[in-house]
N, C-alpha and C positions, 0 to 999 in steps of 0.2 A: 880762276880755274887753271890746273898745270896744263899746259900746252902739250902738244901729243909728243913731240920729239922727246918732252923731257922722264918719258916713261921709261923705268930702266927694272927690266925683270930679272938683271944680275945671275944673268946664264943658267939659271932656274928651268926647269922644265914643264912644259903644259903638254896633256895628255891631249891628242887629236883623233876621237872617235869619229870618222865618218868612212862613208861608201854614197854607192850610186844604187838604186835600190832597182830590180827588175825579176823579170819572170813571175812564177807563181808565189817564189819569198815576198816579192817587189809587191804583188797582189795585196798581200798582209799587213801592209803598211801604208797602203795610198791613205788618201793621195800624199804626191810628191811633185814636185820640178828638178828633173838633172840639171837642168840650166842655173837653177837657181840654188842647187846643190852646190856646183862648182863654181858660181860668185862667193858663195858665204865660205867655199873651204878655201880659197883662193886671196881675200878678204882677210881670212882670219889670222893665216898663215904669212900673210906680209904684214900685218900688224903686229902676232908675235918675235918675228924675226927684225922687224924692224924695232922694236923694244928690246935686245939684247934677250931673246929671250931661245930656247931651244924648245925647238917638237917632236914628239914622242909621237910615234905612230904606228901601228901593226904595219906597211908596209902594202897595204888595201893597193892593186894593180890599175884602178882607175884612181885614186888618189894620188898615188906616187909620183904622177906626169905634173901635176898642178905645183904640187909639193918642190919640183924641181925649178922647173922654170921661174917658182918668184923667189928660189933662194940661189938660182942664176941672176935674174933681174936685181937684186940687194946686193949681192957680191956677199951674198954671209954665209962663209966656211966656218964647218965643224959645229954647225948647231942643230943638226937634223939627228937623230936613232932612230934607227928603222929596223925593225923586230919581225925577224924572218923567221918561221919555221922549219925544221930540218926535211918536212912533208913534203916543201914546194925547192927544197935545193936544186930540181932540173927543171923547174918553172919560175926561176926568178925572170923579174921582166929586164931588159936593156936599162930603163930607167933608172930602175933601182941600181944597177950595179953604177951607171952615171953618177948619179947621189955621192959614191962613194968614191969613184974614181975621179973623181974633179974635186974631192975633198972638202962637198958641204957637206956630208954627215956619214955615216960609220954603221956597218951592216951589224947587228947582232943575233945569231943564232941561238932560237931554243931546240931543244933536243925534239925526235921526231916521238910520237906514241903508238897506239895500237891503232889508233883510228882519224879520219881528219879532224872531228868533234875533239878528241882528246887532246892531239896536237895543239890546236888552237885555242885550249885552256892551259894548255902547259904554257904556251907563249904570253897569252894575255897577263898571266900571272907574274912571270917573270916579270914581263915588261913593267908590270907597278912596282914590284919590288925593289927592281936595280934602278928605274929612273928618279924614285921621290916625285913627282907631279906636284904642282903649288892647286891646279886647278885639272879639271876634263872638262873639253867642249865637245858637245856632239850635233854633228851634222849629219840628217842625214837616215841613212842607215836598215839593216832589216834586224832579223832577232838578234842576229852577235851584237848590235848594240847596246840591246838588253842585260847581257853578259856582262859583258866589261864595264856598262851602268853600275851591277849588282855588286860585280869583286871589285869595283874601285869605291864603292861606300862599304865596302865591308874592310877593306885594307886601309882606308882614309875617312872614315866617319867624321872627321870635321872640315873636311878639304870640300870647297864649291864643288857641286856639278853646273853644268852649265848649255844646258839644253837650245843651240837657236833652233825656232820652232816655224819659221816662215818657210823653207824649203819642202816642208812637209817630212815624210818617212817616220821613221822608229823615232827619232829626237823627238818630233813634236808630241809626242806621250810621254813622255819622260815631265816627270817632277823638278822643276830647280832645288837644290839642294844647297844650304848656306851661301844663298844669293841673295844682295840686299833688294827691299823694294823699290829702288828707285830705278834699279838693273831687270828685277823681275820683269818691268811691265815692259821693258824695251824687247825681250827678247820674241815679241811676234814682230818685230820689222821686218822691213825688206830693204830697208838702207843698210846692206854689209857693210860696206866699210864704215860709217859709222857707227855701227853696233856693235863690231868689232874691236873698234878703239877703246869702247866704254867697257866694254869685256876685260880688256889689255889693260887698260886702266885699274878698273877693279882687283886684280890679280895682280901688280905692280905692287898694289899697299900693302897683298899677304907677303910679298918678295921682302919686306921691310924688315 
């Protein structure tokens, strides 16, 4: 079996769908564990960066914190995109602009729209288009994950989705999508990090 080090996603990008799900949105999705939200984005996120691999992310304001500190803890510069809308230009967070300012990854603006809904498709869009994605995982999440589920099978029809479904939220209704079955059955674990390897792994051999 390859040994985890030897996993090399050749600076390839994976789309990272997740949020922390709350409120009355958060209602529509239970259950969930934030706790267990932010192992598996935390988990996933040092596995693909530890794989040479880069993450693609909307830039989600409780994500972006997790997102930074394990690509401080790695020391891996320039493999973050984080896809900001022009909507939240006086609402970016400290973090995000950190990301950038310490040179693990590189702020990109989409243009702003008529409305938050609109913006947030104009960005979503973008972001698959400029990054190429090898794969999407999602953690997580309330309806936008639904979203970016839909325009990432319609912009990538044969690219994985890849749903972990143990944290609960939006992910865990989500269908796997061109994921083998030996990966299917793993993903209701609750061993991230290992389920994340085997994820990283999987997505390695489309890098090929």
């Amino acid at each position: 079996m390859t040994s985890k080090q030897h996993i090399d996603l050749q600076s390839r990008s994976v789309l990272l769908c997740a949020s922390f799900p709350s409120g009355e949105r958060g209602e529509a999705v239970s259950p969930y564990d934030v706790n267990a939200i932010a192992d598996a984005v935390t988990a996933t996120t040092s596995a693909i960066l530890t794989a040479n691999g880069r993450i693609v992310f909307g830039g989600h304001p409780t994500i972006t914190p997790l997102i930074l500190l394990i690509a401080s803890a790695r020391s891996k510069h320039g493999l973050v995109d984080v896809y900001q809308s022009e909507w939240f230009a006086n609402q970016i967070t400290p973090e995000t602009r950190r990301l950038e300012d310490l040179g693990y990854g590189k702020i990109h603006w989409t243009k702003q729209g008529e409305s938050l809904s609109n913006s947030l498709s104009t960005l979503r869009k973008v972001m698959l288009k400029e990054s190429n994605p090898l794969g999407a995982i999602f953690v997580g999440g309330m309806d936008g994950l639904y979203e970016e589920y839909q325009l990432f099978r319609e912009e990538y029809p044969d690219r994985p989705c890849i749903p972990i479904k143990g944290p609960g939220g939006a992910a865990n209704r989500l269908d796997p999508v061109w994921v083998p079955k030996e990966l299917k059955v793993r993903l209701n674990s609750l061993r991230y990090p290992f389920l994340s390897h085997a994820v990283v792994d999987f997505l390695g051999k489309q890098a090929i």
